[in-house]
N, C-alpha and C positions, 0 to 999 in steps of 0.2 A: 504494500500500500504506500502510493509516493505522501511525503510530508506537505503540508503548507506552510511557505517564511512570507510571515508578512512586513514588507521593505520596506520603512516609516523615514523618507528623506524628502526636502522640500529639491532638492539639487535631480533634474530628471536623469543627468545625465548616469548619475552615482545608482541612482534608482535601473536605468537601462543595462548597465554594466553589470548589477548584481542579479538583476534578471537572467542573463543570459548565460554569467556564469551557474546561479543554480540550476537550470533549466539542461545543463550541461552534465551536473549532476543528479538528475532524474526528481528535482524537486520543483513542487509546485511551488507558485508566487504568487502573491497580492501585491497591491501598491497605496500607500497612503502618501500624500502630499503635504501634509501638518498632523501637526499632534492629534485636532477632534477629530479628525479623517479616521486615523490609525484606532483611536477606543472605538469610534462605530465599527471599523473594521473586524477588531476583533470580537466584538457581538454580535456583530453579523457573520463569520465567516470560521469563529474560533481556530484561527492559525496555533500550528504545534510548535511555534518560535516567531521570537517578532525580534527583525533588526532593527535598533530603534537611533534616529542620529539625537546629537541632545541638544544643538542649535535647530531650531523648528521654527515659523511663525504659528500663532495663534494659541499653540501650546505647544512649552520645549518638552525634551524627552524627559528630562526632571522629571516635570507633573504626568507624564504619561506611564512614566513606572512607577510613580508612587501610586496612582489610582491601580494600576494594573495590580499591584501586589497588596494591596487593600483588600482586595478581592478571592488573590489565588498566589499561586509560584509558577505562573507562565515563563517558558525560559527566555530570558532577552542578553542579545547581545548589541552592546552601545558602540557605537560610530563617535569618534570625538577627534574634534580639531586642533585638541589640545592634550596634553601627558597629565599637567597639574590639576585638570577639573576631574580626574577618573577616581583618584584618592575620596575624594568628595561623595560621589556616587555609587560608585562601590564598594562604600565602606559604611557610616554612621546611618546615614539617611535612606539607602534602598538595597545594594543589595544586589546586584547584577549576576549573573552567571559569568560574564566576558567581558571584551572590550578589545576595538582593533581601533589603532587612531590614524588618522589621513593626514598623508595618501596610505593609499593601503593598495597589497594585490588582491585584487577577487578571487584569485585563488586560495589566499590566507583566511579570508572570511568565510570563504564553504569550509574549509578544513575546522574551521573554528565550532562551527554549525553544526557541524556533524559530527564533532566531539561529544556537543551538549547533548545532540539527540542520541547518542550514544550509551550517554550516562543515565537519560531519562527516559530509556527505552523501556527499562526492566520495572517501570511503575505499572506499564500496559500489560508486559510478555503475561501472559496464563501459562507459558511453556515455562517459564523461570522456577529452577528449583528453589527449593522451600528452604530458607535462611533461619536461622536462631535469631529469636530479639537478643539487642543487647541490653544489659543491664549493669547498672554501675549508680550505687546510690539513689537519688532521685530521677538521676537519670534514664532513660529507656529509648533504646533504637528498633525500630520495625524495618532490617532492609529493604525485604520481600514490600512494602507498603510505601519506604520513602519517608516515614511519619515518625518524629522527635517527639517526648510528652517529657515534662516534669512535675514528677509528683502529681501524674495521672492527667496533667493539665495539657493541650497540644500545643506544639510550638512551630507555627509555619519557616519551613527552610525553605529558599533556594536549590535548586541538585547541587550547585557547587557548596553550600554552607553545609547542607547533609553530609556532603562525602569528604570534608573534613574533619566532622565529627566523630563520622563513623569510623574514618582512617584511626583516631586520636585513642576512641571508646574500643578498637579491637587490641589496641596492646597499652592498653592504661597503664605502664608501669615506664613505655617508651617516650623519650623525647624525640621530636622528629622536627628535624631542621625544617626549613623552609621548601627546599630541592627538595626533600625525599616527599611532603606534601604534594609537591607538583607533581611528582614521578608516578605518586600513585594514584592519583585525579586522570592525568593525563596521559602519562607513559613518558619514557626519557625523551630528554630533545625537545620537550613540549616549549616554546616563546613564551615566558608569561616570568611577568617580575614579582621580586618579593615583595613590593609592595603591596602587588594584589592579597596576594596571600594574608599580610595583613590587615588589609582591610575588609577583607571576609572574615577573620575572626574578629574584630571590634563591631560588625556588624552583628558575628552570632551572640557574644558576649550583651550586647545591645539589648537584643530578643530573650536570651534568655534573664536580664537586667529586669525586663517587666513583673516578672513572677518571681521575682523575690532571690532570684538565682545568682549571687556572685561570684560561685568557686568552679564555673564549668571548665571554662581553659586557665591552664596556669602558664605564665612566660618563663622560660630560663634564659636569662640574656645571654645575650650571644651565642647562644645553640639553637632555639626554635622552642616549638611550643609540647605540651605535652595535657593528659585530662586532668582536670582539676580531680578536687576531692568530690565533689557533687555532693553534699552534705543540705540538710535542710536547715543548716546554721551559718 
């Protein structure tokens, strides 16, 4: 069954280009021209990834993935014209799956795409063998589901903020650099800096911030991160 990306850029040309490249890769496309375009879009058309740019008129991609993840953990990957606004969006405030910054190859951005769909394949697959929850304190991982709860309560992830947790919650005694995070998200070789990395975890730390949670991840400077105690103290 091919995917739907829906391509959220005011720039046609950016929008033409990544048409043709996923079109290349056997995926469907939509096209929004501004931000309210792209949310009617996805209500109308429910895309299984939205490329989202974060310069927009009418609404930038900011507000277009805050509402969107208001809602659900639709996977988006952001478009940006800039290195220094991604820290920003990727991290406190929303939450991203990715991030390719322009100019970019259209090659890089399918590869990117189809990482995520990759990762967020196995929420659908019915073939997907049957996984152990994890458990650790308050904590609890459903792989097989995708679904984080503390202390019984659910906590919406991202794929990519899941599958740092999950990495972190299967060898809780491990610290795991930064790179070995990527490695396991992604596979070796994967393009992606540590700053993302950290701004996924000050995102999850955020989420789980709401519910009274502040010992989920713990830092060891200068090594990487590793599971908190998950304690309800």
């Amino acid at each position: 069954m091919s995917r739907t990306i829906l391509i959220a850029d005011d720039d046609p040309h950016i929008r033409q280009l990544l048409v043709f490249a996923f079109a290349k890769a056997g995926l469907t496309t939509i096209e929004a021209e501004d931000g309210e375009a792209a949310l009617v879009a996805v209500q109308s058309h429910a895309p299984d990834l939205v490329v989202l740019d974060i310069n927009m008129p009418r609404m930038d991609g900011i507000e277009v993935c805050r509402r969107l993840r208001a809602k659900g953990d639709l996977p988006i990957l952001f478009l940006s014209s800039r290195d220094d606004e991604i820290d920003r969006v990727l991290g406190i405030e929303l939450g991203a799956d990715d991030y390719v910054t322009k100019p970019f190859s259209p090659r890089e951005v399918v590869a990117r795409v189809l990482a995520i769909l990759r990762r967020t394949a196995v929420r659908s697959s019915a073939l997907a063998e049957g996984a152990q929850p994890l458990r650790y304190g308050c904590l609890q991982l459903d792989p097989d589901g995708w679904q984080a709860t503390w202390a019984g309560q659910p906590v919406p992830l991202t794929a990519t903020e899941f599958g740092i947790l999950r990495t972190l919650a299967a060898m809780p005694s491990k610290v795991f650099s930064r790179d070995a995070i990527i490695d396991r998200l992604h596979g070796p070789g994967f393009a992606i800096t540590d700053r993302t990395i950290d701004s996924h975890v000050r995102n999850l730390r955020g989420k789980f911030a709401q519910l009274g949670a502040e010992n989920v991840i713990e830092t060891r400077a200068g090594i990487g991160y590793r599971l908190g105690s998950c304690s309800a103290e």
